[in-house]
Structures are given as C-alpha cells and as structure tokens.
PAKERO-182173 format. One record per residue (C-alpha): x, y, z negated; residue number from 1. Coordinates in steps of 0.05 Angstrom, whole numbers, plus 5000, padded with zeros to 4 digits. Example, Ala and Ser with C-alpha at 12.3 -4.5 7.8 and 13.67 -1.06 7.14 Angstrom:
REM PAKERO-182173
<px = 5246 | py = 4910 | pz = 4844 | num = 1>;
<px = 5273 | py = 4979 | pz = 4857 | num = 2>;
END
This chain:
REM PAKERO-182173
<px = 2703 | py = 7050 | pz = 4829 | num = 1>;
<px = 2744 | py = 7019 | pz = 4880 | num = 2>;
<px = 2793 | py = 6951 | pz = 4882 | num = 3>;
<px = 2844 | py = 6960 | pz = 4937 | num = 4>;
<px = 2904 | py = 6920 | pz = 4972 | num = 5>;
<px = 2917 | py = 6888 | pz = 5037 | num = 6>;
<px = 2948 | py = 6826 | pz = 5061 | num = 7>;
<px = 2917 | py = 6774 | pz = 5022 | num = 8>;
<px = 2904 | py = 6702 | pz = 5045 | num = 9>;
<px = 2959 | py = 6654 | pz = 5070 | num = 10>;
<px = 2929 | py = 6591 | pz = 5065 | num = 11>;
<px = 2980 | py = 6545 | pz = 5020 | num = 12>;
<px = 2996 | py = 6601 | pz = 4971 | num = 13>;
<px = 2947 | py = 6618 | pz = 4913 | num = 14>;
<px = 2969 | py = 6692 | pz = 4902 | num = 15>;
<px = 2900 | py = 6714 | pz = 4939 | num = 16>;
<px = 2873 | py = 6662 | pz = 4876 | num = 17>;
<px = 2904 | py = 6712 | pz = 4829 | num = 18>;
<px = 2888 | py = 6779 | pz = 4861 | num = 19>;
<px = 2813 | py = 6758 | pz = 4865 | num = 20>;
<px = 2820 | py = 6744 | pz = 4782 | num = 21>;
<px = 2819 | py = 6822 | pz = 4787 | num = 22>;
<px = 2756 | py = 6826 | pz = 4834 | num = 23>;
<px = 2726 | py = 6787 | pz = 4789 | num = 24>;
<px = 2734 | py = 6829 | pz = 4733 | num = 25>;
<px = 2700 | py = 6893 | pz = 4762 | num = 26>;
<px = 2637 | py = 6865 | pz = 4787 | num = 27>;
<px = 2614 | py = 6937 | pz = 4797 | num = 28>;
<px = 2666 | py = 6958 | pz = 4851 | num = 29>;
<px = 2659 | py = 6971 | pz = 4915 | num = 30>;
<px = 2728 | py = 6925 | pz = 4958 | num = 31>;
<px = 2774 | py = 6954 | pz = 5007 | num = 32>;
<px = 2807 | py = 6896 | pz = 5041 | num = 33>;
<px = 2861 | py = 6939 | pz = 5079 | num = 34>;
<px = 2878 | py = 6896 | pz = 5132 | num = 35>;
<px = 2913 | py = 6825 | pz = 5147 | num = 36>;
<px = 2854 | py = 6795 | pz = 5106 | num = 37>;
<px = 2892 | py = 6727 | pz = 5128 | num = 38>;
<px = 2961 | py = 6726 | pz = 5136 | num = 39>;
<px = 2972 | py = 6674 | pz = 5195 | num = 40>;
<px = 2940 | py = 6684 | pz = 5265 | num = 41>;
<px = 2859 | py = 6706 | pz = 5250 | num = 42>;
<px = 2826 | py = 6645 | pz = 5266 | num = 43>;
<px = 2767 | py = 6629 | pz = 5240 | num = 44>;
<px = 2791 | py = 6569 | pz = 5202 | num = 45>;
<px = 2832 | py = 6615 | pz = 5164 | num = 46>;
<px = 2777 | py = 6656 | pz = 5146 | num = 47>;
<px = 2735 | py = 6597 | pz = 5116 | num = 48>;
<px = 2796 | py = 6562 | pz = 5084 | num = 49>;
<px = 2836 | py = 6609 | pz = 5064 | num = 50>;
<px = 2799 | py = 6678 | pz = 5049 | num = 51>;
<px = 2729 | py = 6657 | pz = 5030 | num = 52>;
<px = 2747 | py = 6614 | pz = 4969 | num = 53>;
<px = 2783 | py = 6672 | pz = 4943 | num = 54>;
<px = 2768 | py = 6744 | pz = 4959 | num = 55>;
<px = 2710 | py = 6721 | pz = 5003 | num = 56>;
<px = 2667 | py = 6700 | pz = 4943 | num = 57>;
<px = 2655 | py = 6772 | pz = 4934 | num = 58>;
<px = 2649 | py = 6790 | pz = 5014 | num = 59>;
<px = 2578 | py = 6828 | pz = 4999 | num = 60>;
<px = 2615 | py = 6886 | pz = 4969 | num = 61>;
<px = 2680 | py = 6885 | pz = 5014 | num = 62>;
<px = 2693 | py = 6942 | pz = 5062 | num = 63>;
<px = 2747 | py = 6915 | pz = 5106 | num = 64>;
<px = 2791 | py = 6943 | pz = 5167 | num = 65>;
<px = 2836 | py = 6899 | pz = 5212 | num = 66>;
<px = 2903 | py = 6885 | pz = 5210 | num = 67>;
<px = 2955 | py = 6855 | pz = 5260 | num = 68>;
<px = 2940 | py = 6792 | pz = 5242 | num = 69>;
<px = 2872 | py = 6799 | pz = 5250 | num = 70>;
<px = 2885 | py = 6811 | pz = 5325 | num = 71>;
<px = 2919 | py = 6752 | pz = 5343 | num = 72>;
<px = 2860 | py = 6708 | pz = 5360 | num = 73>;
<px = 2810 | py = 6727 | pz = 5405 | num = 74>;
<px = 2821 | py = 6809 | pz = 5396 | num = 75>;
<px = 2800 | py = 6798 | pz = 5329 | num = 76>;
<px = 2737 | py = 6755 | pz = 5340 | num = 77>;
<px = 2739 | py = 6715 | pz = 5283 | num = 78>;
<px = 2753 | py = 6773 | pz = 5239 | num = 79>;
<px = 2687 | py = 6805 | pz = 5272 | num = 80>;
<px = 2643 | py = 6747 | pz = 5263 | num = 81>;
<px = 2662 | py = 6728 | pz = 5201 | num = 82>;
<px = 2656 | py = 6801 | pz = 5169 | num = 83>;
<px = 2597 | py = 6819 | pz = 5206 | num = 84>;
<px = 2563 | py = 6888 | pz = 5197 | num = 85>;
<px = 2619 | py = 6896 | pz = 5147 | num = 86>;
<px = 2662 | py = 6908 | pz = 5194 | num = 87>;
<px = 2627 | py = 6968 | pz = 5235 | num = 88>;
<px = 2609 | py = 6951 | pz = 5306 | num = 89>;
<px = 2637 | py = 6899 | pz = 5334 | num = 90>;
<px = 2704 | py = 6908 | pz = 5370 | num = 91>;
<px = 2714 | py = 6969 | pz = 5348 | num = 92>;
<px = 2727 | py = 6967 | pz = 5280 | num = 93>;
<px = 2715 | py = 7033 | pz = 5249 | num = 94>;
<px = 2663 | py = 7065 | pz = 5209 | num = 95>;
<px = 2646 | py = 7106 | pz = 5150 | num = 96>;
<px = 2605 | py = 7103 | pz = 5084 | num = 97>;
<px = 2598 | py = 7150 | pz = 5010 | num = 98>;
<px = 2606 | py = 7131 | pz = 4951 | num = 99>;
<px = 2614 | py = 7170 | pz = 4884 | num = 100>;
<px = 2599 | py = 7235 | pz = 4926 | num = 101>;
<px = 2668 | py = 7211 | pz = 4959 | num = 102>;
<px = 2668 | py = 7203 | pz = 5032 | num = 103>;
<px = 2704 | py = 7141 | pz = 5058 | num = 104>;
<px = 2725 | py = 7127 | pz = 5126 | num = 105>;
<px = 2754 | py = 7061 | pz = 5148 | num = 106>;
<px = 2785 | py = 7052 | pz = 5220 | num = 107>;
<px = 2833 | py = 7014 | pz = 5265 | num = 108>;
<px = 2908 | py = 7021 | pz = 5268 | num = 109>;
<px = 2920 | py = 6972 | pz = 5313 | num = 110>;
<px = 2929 | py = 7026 | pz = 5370 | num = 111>;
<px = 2951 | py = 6977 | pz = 5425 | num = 112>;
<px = 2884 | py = 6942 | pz = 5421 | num = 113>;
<px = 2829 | py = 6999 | pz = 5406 | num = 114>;
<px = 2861 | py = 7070 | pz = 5427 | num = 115>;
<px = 2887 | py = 7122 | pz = 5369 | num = 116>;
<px = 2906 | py = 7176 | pz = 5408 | num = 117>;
<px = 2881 | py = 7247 | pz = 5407 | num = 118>;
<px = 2828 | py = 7237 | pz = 5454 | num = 119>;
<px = 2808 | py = 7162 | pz = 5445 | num = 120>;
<px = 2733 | py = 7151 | pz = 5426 | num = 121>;
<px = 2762 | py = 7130 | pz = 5362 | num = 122>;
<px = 2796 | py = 7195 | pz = 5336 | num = 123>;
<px = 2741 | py = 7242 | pz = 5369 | num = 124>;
<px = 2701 | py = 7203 | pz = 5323 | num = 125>;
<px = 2736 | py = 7210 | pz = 5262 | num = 126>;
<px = 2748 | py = 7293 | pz = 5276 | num = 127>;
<px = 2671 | py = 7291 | pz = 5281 | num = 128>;
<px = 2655 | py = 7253 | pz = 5222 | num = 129>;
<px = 2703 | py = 7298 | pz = 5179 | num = 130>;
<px = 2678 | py = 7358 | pz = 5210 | num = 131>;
<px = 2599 | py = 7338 | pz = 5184 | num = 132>;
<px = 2625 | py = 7329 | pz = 5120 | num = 133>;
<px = 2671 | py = 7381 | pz = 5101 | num = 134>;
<px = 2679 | py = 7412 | pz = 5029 | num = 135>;
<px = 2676 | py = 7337 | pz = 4993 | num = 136>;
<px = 2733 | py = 7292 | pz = 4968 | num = 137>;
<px = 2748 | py = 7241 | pz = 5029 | num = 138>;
<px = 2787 | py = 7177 | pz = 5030 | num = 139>;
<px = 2813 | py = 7138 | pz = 5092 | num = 140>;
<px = 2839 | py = 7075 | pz = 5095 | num = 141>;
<px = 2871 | py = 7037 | pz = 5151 | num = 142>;
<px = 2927 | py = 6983 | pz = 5163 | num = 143>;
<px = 2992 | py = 7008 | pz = 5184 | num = 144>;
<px = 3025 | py = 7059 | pz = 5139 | num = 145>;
<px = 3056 | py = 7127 | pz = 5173 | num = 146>;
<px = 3095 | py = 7125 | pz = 5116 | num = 147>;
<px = 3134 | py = 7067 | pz = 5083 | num = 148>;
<px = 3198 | py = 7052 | pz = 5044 | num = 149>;
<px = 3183 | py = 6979 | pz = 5064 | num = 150>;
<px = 3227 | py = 6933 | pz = 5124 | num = 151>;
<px = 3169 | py = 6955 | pz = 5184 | num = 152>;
<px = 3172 | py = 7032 | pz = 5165 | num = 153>;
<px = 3142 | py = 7084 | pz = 5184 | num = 154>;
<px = 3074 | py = 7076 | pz = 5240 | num = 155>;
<px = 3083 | py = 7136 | pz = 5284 | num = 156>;
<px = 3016 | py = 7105 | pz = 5324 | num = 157>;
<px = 2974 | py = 7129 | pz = 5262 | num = 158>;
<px = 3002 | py = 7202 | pz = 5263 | num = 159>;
<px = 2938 | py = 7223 | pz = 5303 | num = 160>;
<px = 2899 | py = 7196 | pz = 5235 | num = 161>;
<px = 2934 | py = 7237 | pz = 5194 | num = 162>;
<px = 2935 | py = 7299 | pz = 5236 | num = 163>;
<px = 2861 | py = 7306 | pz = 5237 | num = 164>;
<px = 2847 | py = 7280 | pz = 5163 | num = 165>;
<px = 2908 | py = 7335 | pz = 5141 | num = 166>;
<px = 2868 | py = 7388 | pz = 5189 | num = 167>;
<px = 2797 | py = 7365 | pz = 5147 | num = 168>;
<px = 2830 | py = 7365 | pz = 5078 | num = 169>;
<px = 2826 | py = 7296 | pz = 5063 | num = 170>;
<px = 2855 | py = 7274 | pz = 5004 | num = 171>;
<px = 2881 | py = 7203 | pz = 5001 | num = 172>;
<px = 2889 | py = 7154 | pz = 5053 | num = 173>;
<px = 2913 | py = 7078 | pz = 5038 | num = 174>;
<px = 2961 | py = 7028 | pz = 5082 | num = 175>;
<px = 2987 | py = 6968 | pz = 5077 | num = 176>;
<px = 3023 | py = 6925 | pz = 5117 | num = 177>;
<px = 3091 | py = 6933 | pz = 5084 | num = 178>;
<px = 3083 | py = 6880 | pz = 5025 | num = 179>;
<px = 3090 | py = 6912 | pz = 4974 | num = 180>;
<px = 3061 | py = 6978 | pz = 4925 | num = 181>;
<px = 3078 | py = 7053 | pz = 4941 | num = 182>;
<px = 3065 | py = 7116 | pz = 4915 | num = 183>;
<px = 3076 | py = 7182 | pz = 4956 | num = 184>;
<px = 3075 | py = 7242 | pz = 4937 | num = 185>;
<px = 3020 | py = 7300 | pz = 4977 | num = 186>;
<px = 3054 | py = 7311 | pz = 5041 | num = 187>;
<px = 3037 | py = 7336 | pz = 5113 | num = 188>;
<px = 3036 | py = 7291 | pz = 5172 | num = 189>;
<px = 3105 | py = 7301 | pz = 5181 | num = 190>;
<px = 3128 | py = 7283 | pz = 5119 | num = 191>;
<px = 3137 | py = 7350 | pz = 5089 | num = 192>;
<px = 3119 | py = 7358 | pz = 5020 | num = 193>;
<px = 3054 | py = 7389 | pz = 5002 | num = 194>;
<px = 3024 | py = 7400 | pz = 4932 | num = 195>;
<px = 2969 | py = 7446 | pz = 4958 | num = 196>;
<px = 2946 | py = 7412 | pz = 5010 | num = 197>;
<px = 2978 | py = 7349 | pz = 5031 | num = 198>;
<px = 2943 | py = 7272 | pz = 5026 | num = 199>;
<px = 2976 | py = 7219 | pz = 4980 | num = 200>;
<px = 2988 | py = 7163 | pz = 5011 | num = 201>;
<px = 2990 | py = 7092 | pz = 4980 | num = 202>;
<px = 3008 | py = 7027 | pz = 5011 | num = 203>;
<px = 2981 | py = 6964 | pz = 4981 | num = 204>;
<px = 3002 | py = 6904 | pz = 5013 | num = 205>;
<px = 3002 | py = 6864 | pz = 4954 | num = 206>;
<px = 2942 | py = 6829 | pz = 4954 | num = 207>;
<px = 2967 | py = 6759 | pz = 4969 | num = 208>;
<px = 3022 | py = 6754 | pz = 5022 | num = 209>;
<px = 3089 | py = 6740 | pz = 4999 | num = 210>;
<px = 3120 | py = 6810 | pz = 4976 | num = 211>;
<px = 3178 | py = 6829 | pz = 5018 | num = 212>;
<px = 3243 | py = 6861 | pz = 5000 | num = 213>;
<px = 3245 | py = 6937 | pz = 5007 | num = 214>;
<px = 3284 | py = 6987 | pz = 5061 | num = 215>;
<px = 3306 | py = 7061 | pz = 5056 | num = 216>;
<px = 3274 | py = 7100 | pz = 5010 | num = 217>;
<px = 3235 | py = 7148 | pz = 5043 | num = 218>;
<px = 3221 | py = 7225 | pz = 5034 | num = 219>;
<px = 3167 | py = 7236 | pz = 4982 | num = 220>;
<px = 3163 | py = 7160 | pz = 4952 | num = 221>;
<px = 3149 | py = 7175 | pz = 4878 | num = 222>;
<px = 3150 | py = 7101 | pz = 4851 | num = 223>;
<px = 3155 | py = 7033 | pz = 4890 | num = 224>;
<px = 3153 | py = 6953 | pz = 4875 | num = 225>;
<px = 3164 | py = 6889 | pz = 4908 | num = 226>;
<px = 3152 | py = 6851 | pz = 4844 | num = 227>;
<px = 3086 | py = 6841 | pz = 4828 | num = 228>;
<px = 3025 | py = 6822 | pz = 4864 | num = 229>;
<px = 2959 | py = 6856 | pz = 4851 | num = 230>;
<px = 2910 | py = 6911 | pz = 4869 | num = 231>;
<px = 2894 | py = 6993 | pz = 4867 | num = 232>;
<px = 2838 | py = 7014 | pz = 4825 | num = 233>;
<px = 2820 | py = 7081 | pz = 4843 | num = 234>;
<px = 2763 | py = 7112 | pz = 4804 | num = 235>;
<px = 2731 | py = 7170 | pz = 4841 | num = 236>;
<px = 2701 | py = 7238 | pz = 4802 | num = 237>;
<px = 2664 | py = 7296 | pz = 4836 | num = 238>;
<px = 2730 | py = 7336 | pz = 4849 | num = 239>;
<px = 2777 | py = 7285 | pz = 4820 | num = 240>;
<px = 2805 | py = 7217 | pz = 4823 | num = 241>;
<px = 2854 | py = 7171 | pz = 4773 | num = 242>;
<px = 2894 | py = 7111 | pz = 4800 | num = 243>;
<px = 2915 | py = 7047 | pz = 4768 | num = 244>;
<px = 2955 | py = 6993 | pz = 4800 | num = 245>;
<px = 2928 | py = 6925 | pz = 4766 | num = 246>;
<px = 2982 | py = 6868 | pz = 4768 | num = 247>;
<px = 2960 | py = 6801 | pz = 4769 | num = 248>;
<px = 2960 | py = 6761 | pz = 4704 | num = 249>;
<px = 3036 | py = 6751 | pz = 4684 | num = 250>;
<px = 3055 | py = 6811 | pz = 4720 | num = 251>;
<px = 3090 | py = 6873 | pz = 4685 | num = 252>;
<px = 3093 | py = 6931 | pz = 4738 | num = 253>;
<px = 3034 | py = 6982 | pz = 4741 | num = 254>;
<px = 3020 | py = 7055 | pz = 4757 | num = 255>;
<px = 2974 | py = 7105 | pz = 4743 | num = 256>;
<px = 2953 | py = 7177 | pz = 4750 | num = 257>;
<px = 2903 | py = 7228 | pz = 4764 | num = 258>;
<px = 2889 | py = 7286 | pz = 4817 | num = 259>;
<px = 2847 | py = 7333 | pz = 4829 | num = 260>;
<px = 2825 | py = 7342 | pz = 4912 | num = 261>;
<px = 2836 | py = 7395 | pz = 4950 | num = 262>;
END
C-alpha cells in the first residue's frame, strides 16, 4: 500500500496535523512525500519545526522527491540532510525501489537545478532503469505535473519523463505542485488520450499547503477538487492497482477506482 500527496508543511497552519491523522492510520504503508515537503523556503528550521512534528514522525517509511521549495536554500541542502539516504544520493535526488512486485521510481523535476533533458545523466538513468525492468507494473512520481487543470499548468520540463516512462509502459506517474487533487485519464505524453497504453496521471498537492483555486480544465481531467485536504492511497496488485483519495477528518470529497496495467 501506498499514502501519497505533496505540499505539506507550512509552519503556522495545522493541515499537515490533519493529513498525518491519515499516516497514522496505515502504519503498514510505504509514504510518497511528492515534493514541497515544506512550503516556505527549505531551511532546515522548517524541516524540524514544521515537517517533523507532523509527517516526519513517520520519516522511516517516507520516500520523498524535491520540490521548488525544497530548492530555495542551499540547492536543497537541508532537504538532503534532513532526509538522508531517503532521499537517493545526495544532490541528485533520484532513485528507485519495488514494492508489491511494483517498480517505483522517484526523481527530480526541478530541471533548472539537476538536468531533465534527453541526454542528462538523470533521464539516461531512468531509460536504463525501465529498460532492466520491463514487463512489471511501474510507478513514477515526481514534483511538477505535465499535466494540470490547476493556476501553474502544465510542466513542459517533465515531458522527457514521460516520453521515456510512455516508451517503457509505465503505468501511473504522480505530481503535485498545483494544490489541489486530479484525476486524468490514460493519455500519451502529448496529451492524447490513450486507453491501451497511456499513464494516468494524478496530482496531489493536498497534503498541507493551502489549496488553491483551479484554472482551465484540461484535456483528459476526469474529476478535480480544491476543497478538501488529504492524501492518495493507492493499493498495488500483481497486474492491478485501486485508488482512493482519503480526505482529512471533516472532509467530504473522495475518489476511487481500479486499473489494470498495461
């Protein structure tokens, strides 16, 4: 099982409180903290006063990739030395682990600071470590969304990502950023629709940070809120995954389905 959602801790607000309620409940499952783990400028004050009395009390199990936010101290030092080995090697920010027969690859969309393009270290990387595992159910996860109905849009920095995950036959990949909950629909890189083959997308920047008002709706957006605070549970089957958006307590939007991969 997996808890995911991005944007959590702004020091002053208790929503990141209320999201780790959730955590709490599923001491089994493995975290992905999607980026902007604190919501100010990543220094390590934040990180010890704002994220670890929340989310941080379960840091052993938290799989985390950086956000903007991250980045604005120190090129993410803080963020480094406060995750640790969590965080994949240091500076870089990528990485990759299994779980469930699932493989999960975590990396870093802040393409101004650690190269995304088609022949950075980092994408070379992630072609290879598809490539070794092809034929199993994959998942990415990364900051900035290439898709997103919310006021930043659509990241084409990240389109590289999705290239080579849509080339491998990932399945899912999740974003956040945006502040709020998204649903997409299988589509290409492009944002053509595709049942067969296409990944779902999901943005989950609802883990903490005050939810913002929604843009355009874009293509392929199959349900979105700006409502409720809370976090993805995705549980993950040999062939097959369901999802569940889990509002915090008080909250009345959620979402759910299942899929089978490709």
């Amino acid at each position: 099982m997996i808890l995911a959602a991005g944007d959590i801790a702004l020091c002053g607000l208790d929503y990141d409180e209320q999201t780790a309620a959730i955590l709490q409940r599923y001491p089994e499952a493995a975290v992905l903290a999607v980026g902007d783990t604190v919501q100010d400028s990543g220094r390590a004050v934040e990180y010890q006063n704002c994220f670890e009395p929340s989310w941080g009390r379960f840091k052993e199990r938290i799989y985390p990739v950086p956000g903007n936010h991250d980045y604005m101290t120190e090129s993410a030092s803080p963020y480094y030395t406060y995750f640790g080995s969590l965080a994949g090697e240091p500076g870089a920010g990528y990485y990759a682990f299994d779980l469930n027969g699932w493989h999960i690859i975590g990396l870093n969309s802040n393409c101004n600071d650690i190269a995304c393009g088609n022949e950075s270290r980092q994408v070379e990387w992630l072609r290879q470590e598809l490539q070794a595992r092809a034929g199993g159910c994959t998942l990415l996860f990364f900051h900035h969304p290439r898709f997103s109905s919310g006021l930043a849009g659509n990241y084409g920095s990240v389109s590289r990502f999705w290239r080579v995950a849509y080339e491998n036959g990932a399945d899912v990949i999740l974003s956040a950023h945006d502040h709020h909950y998204e649903r997409f629909a299988p589509q290409d890189p492009d944002g053509n629709a595709d049942p067969q083959n296409g990944i779902r997308q999901f943005v989950v920047g609802t883990g903490g940070a005050p939810l913002r008002a929604l843009g355009e709706t874009k293509p392929n957006s199959e349900i979105r809120d700006n409502s409720t605070h809370g976090v993805l549970k995705l549980e993950l089957y040999p062939g097959s995954y369901t999802w569940t958006f889990l509002p915090v307590e008080g909250g009345t939007f959620t979402d759910s389905g299942t899929t089978q991969c490709h």
